[in-house]
N, C-alpha and C positions, 0 to 999 in steps of 0.2 A: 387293614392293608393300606399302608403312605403311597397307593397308586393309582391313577385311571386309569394305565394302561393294560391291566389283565381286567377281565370280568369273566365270572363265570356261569356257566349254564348248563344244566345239572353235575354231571360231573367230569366238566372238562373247562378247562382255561381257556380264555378266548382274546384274542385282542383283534380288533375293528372287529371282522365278523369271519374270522379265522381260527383255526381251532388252532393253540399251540401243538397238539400231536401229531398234525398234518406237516407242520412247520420240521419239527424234528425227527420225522420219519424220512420229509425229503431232504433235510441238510446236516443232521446228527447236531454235533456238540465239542466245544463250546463256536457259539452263533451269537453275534448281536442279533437283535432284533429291532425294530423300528418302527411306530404308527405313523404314516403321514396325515394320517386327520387330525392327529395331537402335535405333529410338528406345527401345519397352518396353523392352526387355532391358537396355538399362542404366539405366534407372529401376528397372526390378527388382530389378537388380543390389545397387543400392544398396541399396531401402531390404530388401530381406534380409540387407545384409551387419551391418541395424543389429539385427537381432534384436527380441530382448522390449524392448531400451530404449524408452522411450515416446519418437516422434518426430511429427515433419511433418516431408515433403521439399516447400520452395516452389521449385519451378522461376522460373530468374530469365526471365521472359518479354523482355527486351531481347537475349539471346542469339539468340531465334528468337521473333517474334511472331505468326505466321500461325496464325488460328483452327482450322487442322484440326490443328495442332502442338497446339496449346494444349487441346482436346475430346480427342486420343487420350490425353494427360497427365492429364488429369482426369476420362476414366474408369477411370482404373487408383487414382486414387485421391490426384493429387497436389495438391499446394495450389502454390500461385503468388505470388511476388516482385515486385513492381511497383513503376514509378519516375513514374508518370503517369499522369495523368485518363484517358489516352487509355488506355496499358494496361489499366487497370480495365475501360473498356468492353470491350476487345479477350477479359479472360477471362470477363465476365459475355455477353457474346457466344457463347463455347465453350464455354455453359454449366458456366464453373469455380462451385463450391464460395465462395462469399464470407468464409466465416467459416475460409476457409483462404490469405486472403490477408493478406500482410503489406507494408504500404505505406512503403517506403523510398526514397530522393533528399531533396536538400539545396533544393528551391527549388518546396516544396508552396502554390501556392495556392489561396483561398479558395473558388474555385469546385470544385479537386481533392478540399480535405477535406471539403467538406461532399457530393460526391458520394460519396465512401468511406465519409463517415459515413451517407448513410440508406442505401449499400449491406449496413450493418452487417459492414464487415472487421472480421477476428480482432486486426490492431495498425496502430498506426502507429511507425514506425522513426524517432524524433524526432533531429533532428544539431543543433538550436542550440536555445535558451534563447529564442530569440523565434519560435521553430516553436513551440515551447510554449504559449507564449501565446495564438498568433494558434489553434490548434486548440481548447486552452480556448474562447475570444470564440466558435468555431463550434460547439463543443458546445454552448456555452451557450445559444445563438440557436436552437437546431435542438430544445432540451429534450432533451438526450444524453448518455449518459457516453462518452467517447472513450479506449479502450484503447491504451494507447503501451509503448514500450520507448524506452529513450535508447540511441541509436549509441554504444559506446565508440572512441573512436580509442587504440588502444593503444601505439602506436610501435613497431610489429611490424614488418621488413624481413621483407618477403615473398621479396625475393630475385627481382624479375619486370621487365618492363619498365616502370620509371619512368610510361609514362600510363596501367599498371592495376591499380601500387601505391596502395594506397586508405589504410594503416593507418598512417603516419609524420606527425609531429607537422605537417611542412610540405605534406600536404592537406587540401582542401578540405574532406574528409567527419567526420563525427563531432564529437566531445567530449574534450579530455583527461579523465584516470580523476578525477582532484579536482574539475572540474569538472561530470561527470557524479552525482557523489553531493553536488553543489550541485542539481544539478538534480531528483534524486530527492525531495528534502526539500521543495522547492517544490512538486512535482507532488502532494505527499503531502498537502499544505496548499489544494489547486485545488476547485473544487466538482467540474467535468466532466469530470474528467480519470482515469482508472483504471488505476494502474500495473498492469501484467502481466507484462513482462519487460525485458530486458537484452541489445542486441544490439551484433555485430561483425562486421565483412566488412575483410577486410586487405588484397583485393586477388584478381586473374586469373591464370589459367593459371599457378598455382602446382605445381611439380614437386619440395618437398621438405614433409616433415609435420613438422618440428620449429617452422617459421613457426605455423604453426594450434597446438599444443599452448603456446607462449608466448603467444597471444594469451585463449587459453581458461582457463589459469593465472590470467592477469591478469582476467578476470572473475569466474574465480569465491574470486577473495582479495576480489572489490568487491561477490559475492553475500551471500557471508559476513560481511562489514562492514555491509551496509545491513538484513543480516537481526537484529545486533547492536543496531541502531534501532528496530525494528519495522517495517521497511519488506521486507514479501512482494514474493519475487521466484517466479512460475508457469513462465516457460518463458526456455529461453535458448537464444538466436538467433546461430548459429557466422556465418551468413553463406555462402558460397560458396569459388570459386575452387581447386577441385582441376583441375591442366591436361590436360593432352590429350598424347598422342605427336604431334608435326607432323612432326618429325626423327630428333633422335637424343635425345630427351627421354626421363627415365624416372621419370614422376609415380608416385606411389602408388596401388596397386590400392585399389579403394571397400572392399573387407578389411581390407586394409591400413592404412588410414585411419580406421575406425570401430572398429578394433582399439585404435589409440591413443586416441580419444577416451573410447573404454571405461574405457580405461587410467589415463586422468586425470580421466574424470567419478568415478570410482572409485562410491560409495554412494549420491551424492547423490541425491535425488529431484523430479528435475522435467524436464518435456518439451526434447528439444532440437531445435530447427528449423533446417534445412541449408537454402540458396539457390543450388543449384547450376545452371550454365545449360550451360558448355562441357563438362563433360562427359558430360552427358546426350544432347544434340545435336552435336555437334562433327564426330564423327566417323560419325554417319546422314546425313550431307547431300553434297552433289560439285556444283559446278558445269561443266555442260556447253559448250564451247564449239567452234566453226568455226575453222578456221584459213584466212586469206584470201587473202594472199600469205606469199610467204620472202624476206627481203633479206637479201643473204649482202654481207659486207664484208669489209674489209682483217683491221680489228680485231674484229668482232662480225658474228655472223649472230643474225638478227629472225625469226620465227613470230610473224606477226599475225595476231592472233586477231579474234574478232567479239563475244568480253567486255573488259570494260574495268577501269580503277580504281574505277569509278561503279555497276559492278557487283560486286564483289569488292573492299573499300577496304582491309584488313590489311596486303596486301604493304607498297602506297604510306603508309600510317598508321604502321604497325609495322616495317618491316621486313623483315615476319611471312614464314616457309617454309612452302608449302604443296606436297605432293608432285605431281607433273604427269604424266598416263600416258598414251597414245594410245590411243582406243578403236578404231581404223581398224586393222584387224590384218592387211588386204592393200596396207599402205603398203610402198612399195617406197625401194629404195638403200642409203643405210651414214646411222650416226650422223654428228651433227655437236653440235656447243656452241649453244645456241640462247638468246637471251635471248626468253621467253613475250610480248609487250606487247600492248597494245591500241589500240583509234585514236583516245582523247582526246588533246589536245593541250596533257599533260603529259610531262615526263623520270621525271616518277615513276610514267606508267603502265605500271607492269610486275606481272608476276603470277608471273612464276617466272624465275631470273637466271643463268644458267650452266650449262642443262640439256643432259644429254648425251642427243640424243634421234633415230630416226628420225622424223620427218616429214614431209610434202609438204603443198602447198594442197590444200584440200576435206577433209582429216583433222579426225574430231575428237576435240580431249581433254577430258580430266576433269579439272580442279582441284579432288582431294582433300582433308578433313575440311574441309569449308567449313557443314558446318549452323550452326553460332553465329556468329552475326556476320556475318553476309555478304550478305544480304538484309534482315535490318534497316537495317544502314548505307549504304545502296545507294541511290544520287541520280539526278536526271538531270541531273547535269554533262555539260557539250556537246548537252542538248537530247536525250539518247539515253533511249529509255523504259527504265525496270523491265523486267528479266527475267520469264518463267515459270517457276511453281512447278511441281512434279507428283509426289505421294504415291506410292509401289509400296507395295502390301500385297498379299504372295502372290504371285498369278497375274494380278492387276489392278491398272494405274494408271489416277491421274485425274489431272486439272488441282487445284487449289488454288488458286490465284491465276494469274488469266488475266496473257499478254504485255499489259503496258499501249501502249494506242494512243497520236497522237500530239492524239486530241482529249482525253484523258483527263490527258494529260502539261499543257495551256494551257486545261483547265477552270478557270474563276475568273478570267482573264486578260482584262484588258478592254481597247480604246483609248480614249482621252482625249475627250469629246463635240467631234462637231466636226471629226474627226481627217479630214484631208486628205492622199492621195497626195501 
């Protein structure tokens, strides 16, 4: 089993020291689930594996945005990655730390920066030349200086799947590097504008370190250049994207990884801030599910489950492998090939494809390292609410985010004045 977070003891599934049956007697299905022992620990993980280097870990809050995620990260000490107005609220909510947030995404507006700005964040993660501007016009307005860093887009082949490669000249995000020390020059000339750092994110769920050290290379040959001008660089911002084991993956240990950056930061002296999401949560989180019926075929047999694509969107989005284990330990008969699906009325609602597995109706399984991305990205396509959240720490869980209703789901929904059967 690809997890720490179930163990089990004789014949029941356990995670911290909770029995999954407890969990789903009191909140049913489908539920995240979540360990905050294996959330810390691998924030710990990390930022001890950075040592004396002077750091910030911003946790990228789009991985997993639910405020009791977000308060257990920031009382250990972490700073936070955001990509909107709304995240902002969601970490000054979890009472994060403001001057440890670094505001990045490509389509900031006016009403976003000027929230960030009298929240007084630590940066803004600028990606174009008229992001520039337009945050200048809002300092200016607000009587502000606004701390920035320009995104480099470095043409770094992360090596990942095409819609979480971020760093190749033909995305969206960032700056080419000549263009980015066009921009520097400008920002240097701005009244409200306070250059502070230099940042890159190349992309997700990266599983080799030669990507990040070529992108790191190329910044700091651009640190070096702009320091050649007089233009001070304070902290520099690697970005995120170390992956996760889903499979048969074998990403770099956070050792491993801040080994190399050691490696190549060599002497230099200045802060370096990490954005990492998936692998801090990735692997604390499982999604729980019912299985409803079995439909066994010529060609394929079905395990319908009572989660969907709408609640788990990876598979159908990505691809993506997520390991599938049955928590029902007195399920009876022999394996079979099972394709995982759910009951929206897509071909692409499936959750796991070829699994060789016992199961019967009423079983339920676990869909493995589901913390990032899984509840964020989570709709109610076909009218089906939001799943429950629910936190284990130790010997106690709670809810976090209650099962949404179905008046909660058509809050805001109006009929037309007038409106006749």
């Amino acid at each position: 089993m690809n997890s720490s977070l179930f163990h089990k003891q004789g014949e029941k599934f356990f995670i911290e020291n909770v029995s999954v049956d407890s969990i789903i007697e009191q909140y049913g299905s489908p539920t995240y689930v979540y360990s905050k022992a294996n959330l810390i620990s691998a924030f710990l993980d990390f930022t001890t594996s950075l040592g004396i280097i002077d750091h910030l870990i911003c946790f990228a809050v789009k991985a997993n945005s639910n405020i009791a995620i977000l308060n257990a990260l920031a009382q250990k000490g972490a700073g936070f990655d955001i990509v909107s107005g709304g995240e902002l609220k969601r970490v000054l909510l979890a009472k994060g730390d403001p001057q440890k947030i670094v505001f990045s995404g490509i389509g900031k507006t006016n009403e976003e920066i000027e929230l960030a700005l009298n929240s007084d964040i630590l940066c803004f993660n600028i990606e174009s030349e008229a992001e520039l501007y337009r945050i200048q016009a809002a300092a200016k307005k607000l009587e502000k200086k606004a701390p920035i860093s320009i995104r480099v887009n470095p043409n770094v082949d992360a090596k990942t799947h095409p819609y979480i490669s971020t760093g190749l000249k033909d995305n969206k995000f960032g700056v080419e590097e000549e263009k980015a020390i066009e921009l520097y020059k400008i920002a240097k000339e701005l009244s409200h504008i306070l250059i502070k750092g230099i940042d890159c994110h190349i992309g997700s769920q990266i599983t080799e370190i030669s990507p990040f050290i070529d992108s790191l290379n190329k910044l700091l040959e651009i640190v070096n250049f702009l320091e050649s001008i007089d233009i001070k660089i304070d902290h520099l911002d690697i970005g995120g994207g170390i992956g996760i084991n889903y499979q048969n993956e074998t990403p770099p240990s956070f050792k491993e990884y801040s080994q190399a950056i050691k490696n190549t930061f060599g002497k230099k002296q200045m802060k370096i801030i990490f954005e990492p999401g998936r692998s801090i949560i990735g692997k604390a989180g499982a999604l729980i599910t019912k299985v409803e019926f079995l439909k066994e075929g010529s060609i394929k047999n079905f395990a319908i489950v009572d989660a969907a694509m709408n609640d788990l969107m990876r598979p159908a989005l990505y691809d993506a492998y997520h390991e599938i284990i049955n928590l029902s330990c007195n399920s009876y008969g022999h394996e079979k090939v099972f394709d995982i699906v759910g009951p929206v009325c897509e071909t692409a609602d499936f959750l796991g494809k070829d699994r060789h597995m016992l199961v019967n109706p009423n079983d339920y399984l676990a869909i493995l390292d589901a913390g990032a991305y899984g509840m964020t990205m989570s709709s109610n396509y076909n009218s089906r609410p939001r799943a429950a959240e629910v936190m284990i720490d130790g010997s106690n869980f709670f809810e976090i985010k209650s099962r949404e209703t179905f008046e909660q789901m058509v809050y805001g929904e109006k009929l037309p004045p007038n409106s006749k059967a």
